[in-house]
C-alpha positions in Angstrom: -40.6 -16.5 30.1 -40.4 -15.8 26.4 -43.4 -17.2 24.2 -43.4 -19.5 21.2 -44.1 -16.9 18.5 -41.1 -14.8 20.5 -38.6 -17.2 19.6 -39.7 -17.6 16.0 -39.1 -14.4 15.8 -35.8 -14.2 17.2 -34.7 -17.2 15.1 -35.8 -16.0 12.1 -34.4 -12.8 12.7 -31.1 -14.4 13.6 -31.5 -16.8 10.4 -31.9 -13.6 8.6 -28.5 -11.9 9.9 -26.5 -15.1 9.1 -27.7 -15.5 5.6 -27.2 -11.8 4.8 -23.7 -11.6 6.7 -22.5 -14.9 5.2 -21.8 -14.1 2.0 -20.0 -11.5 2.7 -18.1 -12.8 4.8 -17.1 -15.7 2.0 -16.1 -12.7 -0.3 -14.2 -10.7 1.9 -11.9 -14.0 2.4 -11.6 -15.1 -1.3 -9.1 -13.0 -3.3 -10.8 -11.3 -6.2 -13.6 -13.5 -6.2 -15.3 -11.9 -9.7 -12.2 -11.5 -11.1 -10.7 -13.9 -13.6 -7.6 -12.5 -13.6 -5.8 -9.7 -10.8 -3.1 -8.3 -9.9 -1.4 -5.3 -7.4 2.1 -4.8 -9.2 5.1 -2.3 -7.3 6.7 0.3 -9.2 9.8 -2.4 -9.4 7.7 -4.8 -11.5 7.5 -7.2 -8.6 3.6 -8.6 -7.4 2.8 -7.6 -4.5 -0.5 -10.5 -4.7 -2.3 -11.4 -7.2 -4.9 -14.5 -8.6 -4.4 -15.9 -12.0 -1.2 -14.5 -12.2 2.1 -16.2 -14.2 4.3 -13.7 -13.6 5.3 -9.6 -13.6 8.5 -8.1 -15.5 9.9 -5.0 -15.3 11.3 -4.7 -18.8 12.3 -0.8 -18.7 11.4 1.8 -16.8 7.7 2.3 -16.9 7.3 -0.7 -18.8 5.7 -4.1 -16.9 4.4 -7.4 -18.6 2.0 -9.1 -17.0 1.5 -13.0 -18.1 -2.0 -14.2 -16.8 -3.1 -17.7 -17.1 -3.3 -19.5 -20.1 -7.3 -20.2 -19.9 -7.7 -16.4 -20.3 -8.3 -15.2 -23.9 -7.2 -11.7 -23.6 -9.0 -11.2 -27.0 -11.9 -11.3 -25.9 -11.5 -9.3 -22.5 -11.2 -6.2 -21.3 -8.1 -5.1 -19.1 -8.8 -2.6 -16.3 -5.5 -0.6 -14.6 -5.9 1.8 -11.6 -2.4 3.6 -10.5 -1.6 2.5 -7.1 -0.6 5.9 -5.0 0.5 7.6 -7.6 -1.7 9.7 -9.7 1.1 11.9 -11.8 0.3 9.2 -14.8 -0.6 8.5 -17.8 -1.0 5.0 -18.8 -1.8 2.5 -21.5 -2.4 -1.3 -22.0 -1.4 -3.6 -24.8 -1.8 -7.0 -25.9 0.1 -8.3 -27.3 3.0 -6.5 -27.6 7.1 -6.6 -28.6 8.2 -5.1 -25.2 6.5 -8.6 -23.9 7.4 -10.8 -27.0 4.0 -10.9 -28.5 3.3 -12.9 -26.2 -0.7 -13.7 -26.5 -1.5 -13.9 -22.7 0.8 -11.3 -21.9 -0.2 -7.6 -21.2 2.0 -4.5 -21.5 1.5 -1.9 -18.9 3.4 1.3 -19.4 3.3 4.6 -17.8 4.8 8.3 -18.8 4.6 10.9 -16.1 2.1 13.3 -16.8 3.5 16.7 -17.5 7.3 15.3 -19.4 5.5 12.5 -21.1 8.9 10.4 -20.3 8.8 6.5 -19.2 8.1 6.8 -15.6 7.7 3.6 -13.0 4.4 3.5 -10.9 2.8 1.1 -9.3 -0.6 -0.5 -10.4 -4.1 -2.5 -9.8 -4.5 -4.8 -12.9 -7.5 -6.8 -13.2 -9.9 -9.0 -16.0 -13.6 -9.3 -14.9 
């Protein structure tokens, strides 16, 4: 037979694992959950998922605009990109920008390849904390 002060213990420690394990739990199901704004974008300018996302062109090779939602003041925030499998790339960000129509909640993604510097497609991580 187990005693009282046993089976506090074992419910607290069990109280214990749930409140640690629940919240992870919540944030491994949510999308992006501390991101306003992402995005994972193929080298073809199509999303592959994102949150907060209006839509993804590919307006020229190496060249994607990415239209977030209009609540987002991209302004005032900063823009992270990570290439997607494919490291041979330099990159930049813009906004706004012509390729995109100055477009103020549009961003311009464009990548060169690394040693000829000329417009080369890769895929990509956007996101806006």
């Amino acid at each position: 037979m187990i005693s009282t002060k046993a089976c506090t213990r074992i419910a607290a420690g069990a109280l214990t694992a749930a409140a640690i394990l629940a919240p992870a739990a919540v944030q491994a199901s949510a999308p992006s959950p501390y991101a306003q704004a992402a995005a994972a974008v193929r080298a073809n300018g199509t999303l592959a998922y994102g949150k907060n996302i209006v839509s993804v062109s590919r307006v020229g090779t190496g060249r994607y605009c990415v239209r977030v939602g209009s609540d987002i003041d991209l302004s005032k925030e900063v823009v992270q990109v990570t290439p997607w499998n494919e490291f041979n790339r330099s990159y930049g960000v813009w906004t706004p920008h012509g390729y995109c129509g100055n477009q103020v909640n549009t961003i311009l993604v464009a990548f060169n390849a690394s040693d000829t510097r000329a417009h080369a497609d890769a895929p990509f991580f956007l996101s806006i904390p």
